[in-house]
FIMARFI-768221 format. One record per atom (N, C-alpha, C): x, y negated, z negated; residue in three letters. Coordinates in steps of 0.05 Angstrom, whole numbers, padded with zeros to 5 digits, always signed. Layout:
BEGIN
XYZAla/...
% end
This chain:
BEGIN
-00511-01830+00610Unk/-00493-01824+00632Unk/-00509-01824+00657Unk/-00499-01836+00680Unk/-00520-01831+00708Unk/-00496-01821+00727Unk/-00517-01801+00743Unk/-00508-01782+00761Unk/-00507-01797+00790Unk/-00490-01783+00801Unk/-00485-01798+00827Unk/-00503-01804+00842Unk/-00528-01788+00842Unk/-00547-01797+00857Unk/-00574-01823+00838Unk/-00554-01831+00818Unk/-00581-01854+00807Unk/-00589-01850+00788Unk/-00596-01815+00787Unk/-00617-01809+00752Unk/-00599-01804+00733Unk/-00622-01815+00712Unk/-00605-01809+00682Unk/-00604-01782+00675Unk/-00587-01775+00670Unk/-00574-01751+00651Unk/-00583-01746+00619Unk/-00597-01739+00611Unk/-00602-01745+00579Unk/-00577-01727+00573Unk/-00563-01754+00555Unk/-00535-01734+00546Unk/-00541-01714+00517Unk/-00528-01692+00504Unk/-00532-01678+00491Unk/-00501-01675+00468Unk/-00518-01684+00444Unk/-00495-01674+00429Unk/-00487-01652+00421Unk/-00465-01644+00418Unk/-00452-01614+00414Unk/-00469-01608+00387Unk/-00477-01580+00379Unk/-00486-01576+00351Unk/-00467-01578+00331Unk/-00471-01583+00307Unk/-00448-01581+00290Unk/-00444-01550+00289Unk/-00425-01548+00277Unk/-00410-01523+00269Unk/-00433-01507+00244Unk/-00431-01486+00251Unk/-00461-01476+00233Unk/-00448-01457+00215Unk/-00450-01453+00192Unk/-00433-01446+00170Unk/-00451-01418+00161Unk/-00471-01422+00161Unk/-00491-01404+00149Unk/-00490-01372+00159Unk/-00490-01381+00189Unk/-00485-01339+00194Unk/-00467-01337+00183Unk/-00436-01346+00181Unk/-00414-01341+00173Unk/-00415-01338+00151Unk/-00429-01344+00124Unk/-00438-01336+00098Unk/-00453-01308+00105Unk/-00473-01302+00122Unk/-00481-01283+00117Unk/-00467-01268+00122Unk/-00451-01270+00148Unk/-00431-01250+00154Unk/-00419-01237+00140Unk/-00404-01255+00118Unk/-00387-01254+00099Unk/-00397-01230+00072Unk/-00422-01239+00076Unk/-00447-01231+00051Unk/-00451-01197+00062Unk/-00453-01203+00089Unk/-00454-01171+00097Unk/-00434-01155+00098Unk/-00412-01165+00105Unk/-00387-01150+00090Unk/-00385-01137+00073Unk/-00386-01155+00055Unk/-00385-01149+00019Unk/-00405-01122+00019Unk/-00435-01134+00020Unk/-00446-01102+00024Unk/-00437-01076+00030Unk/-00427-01085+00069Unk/-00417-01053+00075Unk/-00397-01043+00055Unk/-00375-01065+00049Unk/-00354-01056+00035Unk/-00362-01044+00008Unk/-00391-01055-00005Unk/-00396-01044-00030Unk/-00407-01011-00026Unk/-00420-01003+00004Unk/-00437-00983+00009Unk/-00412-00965+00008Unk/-00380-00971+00024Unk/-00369-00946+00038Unk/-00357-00946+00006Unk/-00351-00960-00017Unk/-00331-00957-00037Unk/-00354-00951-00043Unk/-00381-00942-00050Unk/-00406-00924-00069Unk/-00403-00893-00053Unk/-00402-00893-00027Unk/-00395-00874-00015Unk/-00378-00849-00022Unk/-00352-00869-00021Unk/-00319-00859-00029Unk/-00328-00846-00055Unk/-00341-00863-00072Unk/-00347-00852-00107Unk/-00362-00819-00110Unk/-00385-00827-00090Unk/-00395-00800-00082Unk/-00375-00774-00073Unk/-00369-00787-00054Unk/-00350-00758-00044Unk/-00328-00749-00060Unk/-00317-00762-00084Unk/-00293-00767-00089Unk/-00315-00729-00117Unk/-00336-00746-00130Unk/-00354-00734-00149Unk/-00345-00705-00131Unk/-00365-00707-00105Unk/-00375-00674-00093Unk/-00343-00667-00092Unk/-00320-00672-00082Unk/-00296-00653-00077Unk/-00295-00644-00114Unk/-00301-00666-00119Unk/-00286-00657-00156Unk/-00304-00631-00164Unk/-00340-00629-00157Unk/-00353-00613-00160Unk/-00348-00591-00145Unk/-00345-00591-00115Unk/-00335-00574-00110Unk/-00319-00551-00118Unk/-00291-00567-00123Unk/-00263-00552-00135Unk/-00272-00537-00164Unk/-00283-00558-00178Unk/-00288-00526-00192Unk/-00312-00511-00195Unk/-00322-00511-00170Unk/-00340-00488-00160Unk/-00326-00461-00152Unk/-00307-00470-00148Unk/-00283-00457-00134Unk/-00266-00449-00152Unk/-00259-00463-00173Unk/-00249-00450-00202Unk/-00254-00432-00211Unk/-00283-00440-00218Unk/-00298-00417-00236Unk/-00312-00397-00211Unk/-00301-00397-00198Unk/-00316-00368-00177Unk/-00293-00349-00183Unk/-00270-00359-00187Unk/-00242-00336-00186Unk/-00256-00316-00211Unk/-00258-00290-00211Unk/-00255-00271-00224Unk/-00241-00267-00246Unk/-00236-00272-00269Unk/-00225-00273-00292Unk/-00218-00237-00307Unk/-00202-00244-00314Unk/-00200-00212-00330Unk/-00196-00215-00361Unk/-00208-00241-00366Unk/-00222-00247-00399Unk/-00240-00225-00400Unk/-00232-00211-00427Unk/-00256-00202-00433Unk/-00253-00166-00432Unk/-00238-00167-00410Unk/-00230-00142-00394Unk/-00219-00113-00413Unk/-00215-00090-00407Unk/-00194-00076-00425Unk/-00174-00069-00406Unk/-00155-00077-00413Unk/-00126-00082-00397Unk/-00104-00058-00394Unk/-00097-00054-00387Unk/-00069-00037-00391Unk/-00042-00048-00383Unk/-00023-00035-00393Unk/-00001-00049-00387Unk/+00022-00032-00373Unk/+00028-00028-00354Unk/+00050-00012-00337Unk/+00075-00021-00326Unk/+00090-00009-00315Unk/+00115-00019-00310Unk/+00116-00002-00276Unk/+00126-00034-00260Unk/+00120-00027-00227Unk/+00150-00020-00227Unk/+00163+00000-00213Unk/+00187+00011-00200Unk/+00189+00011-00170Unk/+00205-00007-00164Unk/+00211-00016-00139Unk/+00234-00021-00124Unk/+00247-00010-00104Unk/+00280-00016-00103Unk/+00291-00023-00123Unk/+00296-00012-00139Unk/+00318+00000-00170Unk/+00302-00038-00177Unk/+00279-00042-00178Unk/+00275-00069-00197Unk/+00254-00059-00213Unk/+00238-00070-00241Unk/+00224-00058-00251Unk/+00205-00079-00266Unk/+00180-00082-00252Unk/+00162-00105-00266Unk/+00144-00095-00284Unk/+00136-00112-00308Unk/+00116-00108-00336Unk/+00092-00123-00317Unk/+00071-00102-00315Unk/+00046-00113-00299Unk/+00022-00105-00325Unk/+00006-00130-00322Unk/-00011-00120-00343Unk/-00046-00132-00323Unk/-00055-00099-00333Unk/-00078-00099-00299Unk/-00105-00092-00311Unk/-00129-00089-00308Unk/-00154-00089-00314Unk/-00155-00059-00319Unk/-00153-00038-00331Unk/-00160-00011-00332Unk/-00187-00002-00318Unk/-00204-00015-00308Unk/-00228-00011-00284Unk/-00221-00020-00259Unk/-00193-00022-00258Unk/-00184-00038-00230Unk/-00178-00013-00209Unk/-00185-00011-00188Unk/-00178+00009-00169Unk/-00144+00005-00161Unk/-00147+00028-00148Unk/-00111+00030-00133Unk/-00115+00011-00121Unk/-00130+00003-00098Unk/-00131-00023-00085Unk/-00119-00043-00094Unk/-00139-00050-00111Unk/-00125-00080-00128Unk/-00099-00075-00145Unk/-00093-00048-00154Unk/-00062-00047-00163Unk/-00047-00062-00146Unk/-00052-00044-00116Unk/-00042-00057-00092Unk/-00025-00082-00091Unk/-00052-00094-00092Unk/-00063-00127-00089Unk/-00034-00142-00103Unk/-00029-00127-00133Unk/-00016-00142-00156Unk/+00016-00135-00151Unk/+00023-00114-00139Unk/+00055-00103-00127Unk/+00055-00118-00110Unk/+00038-00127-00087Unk/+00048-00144-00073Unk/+00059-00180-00080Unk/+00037-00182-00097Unk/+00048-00207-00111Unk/+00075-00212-00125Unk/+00073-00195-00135Unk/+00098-00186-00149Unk/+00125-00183-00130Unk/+00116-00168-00109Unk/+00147-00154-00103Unk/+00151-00166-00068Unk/+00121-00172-00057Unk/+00117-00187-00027Unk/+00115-00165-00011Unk/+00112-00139-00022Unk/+00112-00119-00007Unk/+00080-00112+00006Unk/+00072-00120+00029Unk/+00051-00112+00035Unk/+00032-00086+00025Unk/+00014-00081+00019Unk/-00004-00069+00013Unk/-00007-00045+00031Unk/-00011-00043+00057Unk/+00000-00023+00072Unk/+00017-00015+00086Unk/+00040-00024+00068Unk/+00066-00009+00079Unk/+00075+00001+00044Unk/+00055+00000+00027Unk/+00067+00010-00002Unk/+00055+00048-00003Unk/+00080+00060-00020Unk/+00072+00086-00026Unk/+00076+00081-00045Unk/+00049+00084-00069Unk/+00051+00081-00096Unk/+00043+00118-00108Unk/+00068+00113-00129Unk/+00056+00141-00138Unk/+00067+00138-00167Unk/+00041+00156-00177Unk/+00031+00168-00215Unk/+00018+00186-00214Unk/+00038+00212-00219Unk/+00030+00240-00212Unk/+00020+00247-00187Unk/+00033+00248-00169Unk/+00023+00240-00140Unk/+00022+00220-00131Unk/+00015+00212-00104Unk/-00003+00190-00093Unk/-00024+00185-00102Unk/-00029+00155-00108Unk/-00046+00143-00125Unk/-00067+00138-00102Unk/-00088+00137-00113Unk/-00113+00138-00092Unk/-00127+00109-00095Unk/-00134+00098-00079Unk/-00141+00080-00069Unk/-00165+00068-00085Unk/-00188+00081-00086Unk/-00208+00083-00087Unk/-00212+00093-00119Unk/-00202+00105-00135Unk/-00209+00106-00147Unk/-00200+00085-00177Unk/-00206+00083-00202Unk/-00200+00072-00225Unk/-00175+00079-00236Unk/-00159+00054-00254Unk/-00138+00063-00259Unk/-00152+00088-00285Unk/-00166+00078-00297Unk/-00184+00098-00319Unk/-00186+00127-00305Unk/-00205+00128-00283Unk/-00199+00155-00272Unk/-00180+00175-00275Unk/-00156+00153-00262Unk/-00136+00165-00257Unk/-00125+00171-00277Unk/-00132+00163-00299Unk/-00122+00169-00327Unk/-00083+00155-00337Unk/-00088+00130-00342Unk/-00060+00112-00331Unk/-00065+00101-00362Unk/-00042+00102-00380Unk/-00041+00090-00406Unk/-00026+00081-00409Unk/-00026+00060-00425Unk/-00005+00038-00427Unk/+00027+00049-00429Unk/+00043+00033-00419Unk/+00075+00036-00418Unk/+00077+00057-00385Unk/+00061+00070-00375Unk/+00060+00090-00352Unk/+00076+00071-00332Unk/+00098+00092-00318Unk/+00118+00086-00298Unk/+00111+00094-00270Unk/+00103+00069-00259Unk/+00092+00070-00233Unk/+00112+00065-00205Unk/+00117+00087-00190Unk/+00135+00087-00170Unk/+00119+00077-00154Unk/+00137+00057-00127Unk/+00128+00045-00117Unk/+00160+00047-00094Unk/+00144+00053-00056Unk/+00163+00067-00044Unk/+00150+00046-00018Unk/+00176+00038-00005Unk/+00162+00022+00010Unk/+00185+00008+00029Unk/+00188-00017+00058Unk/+00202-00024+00058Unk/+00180-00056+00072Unk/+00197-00071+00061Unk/+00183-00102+00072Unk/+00185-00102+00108Unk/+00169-00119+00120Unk/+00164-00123+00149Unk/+00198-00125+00156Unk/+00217-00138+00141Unk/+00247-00149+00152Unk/+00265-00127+00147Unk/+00261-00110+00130Unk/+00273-00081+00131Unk/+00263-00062+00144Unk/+00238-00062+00161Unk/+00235-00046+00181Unk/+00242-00058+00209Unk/+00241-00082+00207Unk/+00244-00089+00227Unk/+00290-00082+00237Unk/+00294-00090+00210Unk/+00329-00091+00212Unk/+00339-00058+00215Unk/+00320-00050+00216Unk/+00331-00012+00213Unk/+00313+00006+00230Unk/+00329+00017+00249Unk/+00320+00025+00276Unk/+00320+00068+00263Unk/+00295+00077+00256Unk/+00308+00101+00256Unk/+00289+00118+00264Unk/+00296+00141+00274Unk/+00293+00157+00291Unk/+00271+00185+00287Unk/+00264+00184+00260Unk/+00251+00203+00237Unk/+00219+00213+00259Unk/+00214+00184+00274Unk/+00182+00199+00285Unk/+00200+00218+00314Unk/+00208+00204+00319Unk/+00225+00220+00345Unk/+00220+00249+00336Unk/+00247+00252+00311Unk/+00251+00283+00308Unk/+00233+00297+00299Unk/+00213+00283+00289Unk/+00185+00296+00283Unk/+00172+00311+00310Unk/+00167+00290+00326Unk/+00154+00295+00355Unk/+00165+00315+00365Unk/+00197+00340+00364Unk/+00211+00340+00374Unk/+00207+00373+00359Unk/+00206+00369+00335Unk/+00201+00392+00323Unk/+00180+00403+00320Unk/+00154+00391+00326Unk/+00124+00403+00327Unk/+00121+00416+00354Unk/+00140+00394+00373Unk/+00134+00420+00404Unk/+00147+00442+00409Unk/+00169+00438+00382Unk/+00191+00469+00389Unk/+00170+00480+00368Unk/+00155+00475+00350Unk/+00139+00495+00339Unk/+00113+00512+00350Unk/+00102+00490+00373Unk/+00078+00498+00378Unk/+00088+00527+00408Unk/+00114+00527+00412Unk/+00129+00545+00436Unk/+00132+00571+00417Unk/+00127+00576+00398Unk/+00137+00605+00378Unk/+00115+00616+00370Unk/+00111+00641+00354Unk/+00102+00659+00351Unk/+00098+00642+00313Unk/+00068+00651+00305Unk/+00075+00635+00276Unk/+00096+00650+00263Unk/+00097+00629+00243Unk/+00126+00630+00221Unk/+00124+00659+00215Unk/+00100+00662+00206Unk/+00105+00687+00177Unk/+00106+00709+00195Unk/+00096+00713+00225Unk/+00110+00740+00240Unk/+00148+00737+00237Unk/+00151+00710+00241Unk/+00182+00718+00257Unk/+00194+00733+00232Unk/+00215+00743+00242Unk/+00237+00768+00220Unk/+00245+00753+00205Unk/+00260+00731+00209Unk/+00269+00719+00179Unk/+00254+00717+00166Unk/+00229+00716+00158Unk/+00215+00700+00144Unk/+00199+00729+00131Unk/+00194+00748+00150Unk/+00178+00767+00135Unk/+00198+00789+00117Unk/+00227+00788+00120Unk/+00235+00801+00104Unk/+00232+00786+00071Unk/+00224+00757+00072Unk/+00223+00745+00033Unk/+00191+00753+00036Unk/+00170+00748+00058Unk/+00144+00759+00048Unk/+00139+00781+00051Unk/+00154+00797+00049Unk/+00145+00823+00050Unk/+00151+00832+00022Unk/+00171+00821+00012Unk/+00170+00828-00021Unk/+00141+00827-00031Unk/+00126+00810-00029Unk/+00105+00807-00028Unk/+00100+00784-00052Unk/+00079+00782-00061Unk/+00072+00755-00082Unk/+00083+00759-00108Unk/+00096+00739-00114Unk/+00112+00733-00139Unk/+00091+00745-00166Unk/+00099+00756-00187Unk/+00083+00759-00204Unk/+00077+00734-00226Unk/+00098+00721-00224Unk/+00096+00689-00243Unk/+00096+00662-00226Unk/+00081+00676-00196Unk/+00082+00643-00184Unk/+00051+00635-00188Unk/+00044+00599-00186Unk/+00031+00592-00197Unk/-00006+00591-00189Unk/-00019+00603-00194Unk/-00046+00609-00189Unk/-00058+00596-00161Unk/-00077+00599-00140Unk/-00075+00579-00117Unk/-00104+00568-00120Unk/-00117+00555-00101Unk/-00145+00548-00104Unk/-00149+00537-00071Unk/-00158+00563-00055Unk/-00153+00557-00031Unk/-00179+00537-00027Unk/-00181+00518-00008Unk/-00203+00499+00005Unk/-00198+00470-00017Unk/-00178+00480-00032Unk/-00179+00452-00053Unk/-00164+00433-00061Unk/-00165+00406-00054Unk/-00136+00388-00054Unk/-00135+00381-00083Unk/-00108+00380-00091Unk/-00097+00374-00117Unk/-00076+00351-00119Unk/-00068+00342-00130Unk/-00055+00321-00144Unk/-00022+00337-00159Unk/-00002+00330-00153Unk/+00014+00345-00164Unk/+00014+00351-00191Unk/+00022+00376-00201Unk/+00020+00375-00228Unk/+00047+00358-00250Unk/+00035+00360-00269Unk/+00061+00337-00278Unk/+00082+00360-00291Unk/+00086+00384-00286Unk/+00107+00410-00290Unk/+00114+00412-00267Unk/+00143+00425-00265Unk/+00150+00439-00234Unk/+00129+00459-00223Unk/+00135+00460-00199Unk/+00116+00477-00182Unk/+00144+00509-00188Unk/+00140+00523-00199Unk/+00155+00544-00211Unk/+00147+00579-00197Unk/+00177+00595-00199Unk/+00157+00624-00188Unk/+00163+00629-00157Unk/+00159+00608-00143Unk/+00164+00614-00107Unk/+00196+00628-00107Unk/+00190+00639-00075Unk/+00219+00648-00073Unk/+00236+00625-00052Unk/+00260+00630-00047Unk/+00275+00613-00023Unk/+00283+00636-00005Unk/+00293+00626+00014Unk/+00301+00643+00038Unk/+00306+00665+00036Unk/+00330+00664+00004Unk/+00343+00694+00004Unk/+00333+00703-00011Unk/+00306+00705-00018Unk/+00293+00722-00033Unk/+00295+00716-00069Unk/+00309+00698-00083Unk/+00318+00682-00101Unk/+00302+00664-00117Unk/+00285+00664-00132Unk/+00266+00643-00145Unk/+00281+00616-00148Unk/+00258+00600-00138Unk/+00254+00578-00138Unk/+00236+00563-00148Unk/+00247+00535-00158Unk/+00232+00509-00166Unk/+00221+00485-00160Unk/+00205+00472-00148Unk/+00216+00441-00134Unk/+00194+00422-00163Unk/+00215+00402-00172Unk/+00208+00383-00194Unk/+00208+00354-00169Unk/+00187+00346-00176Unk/+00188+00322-00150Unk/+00192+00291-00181Unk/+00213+00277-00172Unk/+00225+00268-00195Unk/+00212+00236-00182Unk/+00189+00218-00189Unk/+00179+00205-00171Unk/+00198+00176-00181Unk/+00203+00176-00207Unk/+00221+00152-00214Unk/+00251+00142-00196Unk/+00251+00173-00187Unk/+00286+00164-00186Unk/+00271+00169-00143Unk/+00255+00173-00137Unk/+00251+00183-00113Unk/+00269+00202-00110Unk/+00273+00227-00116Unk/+00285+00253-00111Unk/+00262+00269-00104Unk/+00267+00294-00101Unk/+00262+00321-00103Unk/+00283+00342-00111Unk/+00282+00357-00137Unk/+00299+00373-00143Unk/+00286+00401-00137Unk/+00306+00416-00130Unk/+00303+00436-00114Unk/+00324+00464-00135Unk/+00308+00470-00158Unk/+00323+00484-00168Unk/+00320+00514-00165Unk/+00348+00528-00166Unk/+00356+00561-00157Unk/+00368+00570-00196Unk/+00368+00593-00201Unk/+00388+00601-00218Unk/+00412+00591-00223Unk/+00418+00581-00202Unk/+00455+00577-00199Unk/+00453+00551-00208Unk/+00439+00533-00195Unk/+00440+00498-00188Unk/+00408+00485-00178Unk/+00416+00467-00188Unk/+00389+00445-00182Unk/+00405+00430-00158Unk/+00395+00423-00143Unk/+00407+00402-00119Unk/+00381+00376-00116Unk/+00397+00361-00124Unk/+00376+00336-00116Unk/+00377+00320-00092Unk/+00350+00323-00085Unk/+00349+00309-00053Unk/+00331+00277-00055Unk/+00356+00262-00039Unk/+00331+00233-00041Unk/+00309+00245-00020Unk/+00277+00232-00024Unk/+00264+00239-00006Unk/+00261+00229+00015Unk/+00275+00202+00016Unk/+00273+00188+00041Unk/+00295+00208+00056Unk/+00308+00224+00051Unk/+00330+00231+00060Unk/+00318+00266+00088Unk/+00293+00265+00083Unk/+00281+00285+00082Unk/+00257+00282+00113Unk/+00267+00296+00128Unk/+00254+00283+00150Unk/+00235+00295+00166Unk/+00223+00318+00149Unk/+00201+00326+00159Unk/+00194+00351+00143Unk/+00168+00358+00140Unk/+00154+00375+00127Unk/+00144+00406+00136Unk/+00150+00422+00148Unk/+00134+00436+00156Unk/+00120+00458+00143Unk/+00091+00466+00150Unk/+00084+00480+00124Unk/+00059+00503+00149Unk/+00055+00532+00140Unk/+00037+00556+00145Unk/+00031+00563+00129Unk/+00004+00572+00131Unk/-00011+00596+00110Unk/+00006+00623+00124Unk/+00004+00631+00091Unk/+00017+00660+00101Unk/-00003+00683+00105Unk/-00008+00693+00122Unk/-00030+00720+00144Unk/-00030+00728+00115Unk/-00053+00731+00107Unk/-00069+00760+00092Unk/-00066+00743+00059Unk/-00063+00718+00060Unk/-00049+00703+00028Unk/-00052+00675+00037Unk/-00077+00671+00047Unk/-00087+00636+00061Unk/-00091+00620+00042Unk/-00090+00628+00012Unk/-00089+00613-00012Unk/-00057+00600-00021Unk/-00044+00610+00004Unk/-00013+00602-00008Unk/+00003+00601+00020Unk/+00019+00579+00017Unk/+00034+00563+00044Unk/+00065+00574+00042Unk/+00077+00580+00061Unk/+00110+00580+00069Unk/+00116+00553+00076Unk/+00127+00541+00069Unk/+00141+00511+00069Unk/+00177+00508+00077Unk/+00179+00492+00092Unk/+00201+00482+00093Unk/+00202+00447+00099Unk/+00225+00441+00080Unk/+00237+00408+00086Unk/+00267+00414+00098Unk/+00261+00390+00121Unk/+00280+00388+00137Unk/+00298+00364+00132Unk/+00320+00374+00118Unk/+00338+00355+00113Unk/+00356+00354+00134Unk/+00361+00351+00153Unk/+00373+00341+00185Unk/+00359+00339+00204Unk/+00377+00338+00229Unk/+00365+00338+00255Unk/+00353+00366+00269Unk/+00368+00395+00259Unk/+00351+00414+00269Unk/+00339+00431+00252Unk/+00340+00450+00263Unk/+00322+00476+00240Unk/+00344+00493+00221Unk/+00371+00490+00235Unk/+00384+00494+00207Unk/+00388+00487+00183Unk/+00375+00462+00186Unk/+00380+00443+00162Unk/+00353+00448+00148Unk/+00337+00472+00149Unk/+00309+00469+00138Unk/+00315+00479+00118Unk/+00298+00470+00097Unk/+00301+00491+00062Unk/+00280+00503+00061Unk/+00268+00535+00061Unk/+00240+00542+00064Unk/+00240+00552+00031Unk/+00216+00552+00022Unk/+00200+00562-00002Unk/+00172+00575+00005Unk/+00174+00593-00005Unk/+00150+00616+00003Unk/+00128+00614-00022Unk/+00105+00618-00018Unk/+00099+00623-00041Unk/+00079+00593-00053Unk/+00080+00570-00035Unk/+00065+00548-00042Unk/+00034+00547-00057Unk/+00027+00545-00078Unk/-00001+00541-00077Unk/-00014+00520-00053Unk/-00039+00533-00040Unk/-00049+00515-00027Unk/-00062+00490-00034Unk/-00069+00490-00054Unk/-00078+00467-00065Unk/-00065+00435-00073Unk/-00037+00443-00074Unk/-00012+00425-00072Unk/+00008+00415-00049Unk/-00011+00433-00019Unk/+00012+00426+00000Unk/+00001+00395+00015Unk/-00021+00379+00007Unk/-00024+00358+00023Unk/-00011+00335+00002Unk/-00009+00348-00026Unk/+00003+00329-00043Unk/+00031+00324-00040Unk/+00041+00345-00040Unk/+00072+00357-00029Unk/+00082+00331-00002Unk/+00062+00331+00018Unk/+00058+00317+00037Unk/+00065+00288+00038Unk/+00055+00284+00030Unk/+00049+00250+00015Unk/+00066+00243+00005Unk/+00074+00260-00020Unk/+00087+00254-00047Unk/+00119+00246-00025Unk/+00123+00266-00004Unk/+00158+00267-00003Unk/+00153+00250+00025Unk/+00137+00251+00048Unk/+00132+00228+00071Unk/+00128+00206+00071Unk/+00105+00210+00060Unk/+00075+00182+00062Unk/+00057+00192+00074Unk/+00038+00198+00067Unk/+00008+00200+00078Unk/+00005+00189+00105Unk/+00015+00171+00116Unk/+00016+00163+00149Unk/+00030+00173+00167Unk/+00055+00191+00146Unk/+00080+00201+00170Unk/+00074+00237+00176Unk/+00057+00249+00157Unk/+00060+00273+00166Unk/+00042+00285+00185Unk/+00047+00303+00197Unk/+00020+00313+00210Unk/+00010+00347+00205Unk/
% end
């Protein structure tokens, strides 16, 4: 070819088409694709290793000595079968599975309030044992507006405006009879666990022996006189109030307030001290009284 001004051009043929990177290309493909599917194989191994790393970490109760109880829960009643070295905690743990009832919104009780911390063995819990269980889910507190801390709040400041209980006149004409001869022994400075008999022997207002059987299956409290037993639900029961009585600090004057004022109080004289934080618990909840 010659250029406009005269000189030759050395012309140039196109290269052919070169096939060979394109094999390797091809060739390197295959590799990566063989590296990420050796890869995949690997990871696919470690998740599988993993998971049952994770299997076998769960805690097993092979092996265990077990017991078998029955959970009582809004009139429903579950066959739980639990580790006999298992704390109240983990009872906890297993009502909630069971029933969805959070763990701290549950009042569990077997002979009392069941303690947290300690063994169901401790606690001495044998198979077929009927475990109350008192409680309401997040959607039942939330759907039910009631008023119980109010009248609490309401009645501790009309208490703290008075003269103590065991001066005022009502109250010292039943202690002035003075101490029952068949009421039940005290153990002042010492917390107890309800007994599994009535608390028997105290007097009531009018001077009249009295009983209180705390009935944990059915959630009552029976409140028996000579005449009549009267059963009270305890949820029904909206506040506790309780004094040592002057010169007898081994033994409490009690009343439960079944209404809105102090007429509606039921007093019992004559409490062992050793049963009034159980008393507490057993008919409130351990978070509601003060």
């Amino acid at each position: 070819m010659a250029a406009q001004d005269g000189s030759e051009v050395v012309g140039m043929e196109a290269d052919p088409v070169q096939k060979e990177p394109e094999v390797l290309c091809e060739a390197a493909g295959q590799g990566d694709a063989a590296k990420t599917e050796q890869a995949l194989h690997i990871d696919e191994e470690s998740t599988s290793t993993h998971a049952a790393t994770v299997s076998n970490g769960e805690e097993s109760d092979e092996g265990k000595e077990m017991v078998e109880v029955k959970i009582i829960w809004n009139k429903n009643k579950y066959d739980l079968k639990i580790p006999l070295d298992g704390t109240g905690a983990n009872l906890k743990e297993k009502i909630h599975s069971l029933t969805g009832l959070p763990p701290a919104m549950q009042k569990v009780m077997y002979k009392g309030l069941l303690p947290e911390d300690k063994t169901l063995r401790e606690i001495k819990v044998t198979n077929g044992a009927k475990i109350m269980v008192v409680g309401s889910t997040i959607n039942d507190v939330l759907a039910v507006n009631t008023p119980k801390e109010v009248i609490q709040q309401e009645v501790k400041a009309e208490e703290n405006k008075k003269e103590p209980l065991c001066r005022q006149k009502q109250h010292r004409k039943v202690l002035d009879k003075g101490k029952p001869d068949d009421v039940m022994p005290s153990v002042k400075g010492v917390k107890e666990r309800l007994p599994t008999v009535p608390l028997a022997g105290m007097y009531n207002k009018s001077g009249g022996k009295v009983r209180l059987t705390f009935k944990l299956e059915q959630d009552q409290l029976w409140i028996g006189t000579k005449e009549r037993t009267e059963k009270i639900p305890m949820g029904s029961i909206k506040n506790v109030v309780t004094e040592p009585i002057e010169g007898h600090e081994d033994y409490h004057m009690m009343a439960f307030q079944l209404g809105p004022t102090e007429a509606s109080q039921y007093w019992v004289y004559w409490v062992p001290a050793q049963f009034v934080d159980a008393i507490k618990d057993t008919v409130l909840g351990k978070w509601q009284y003060f």
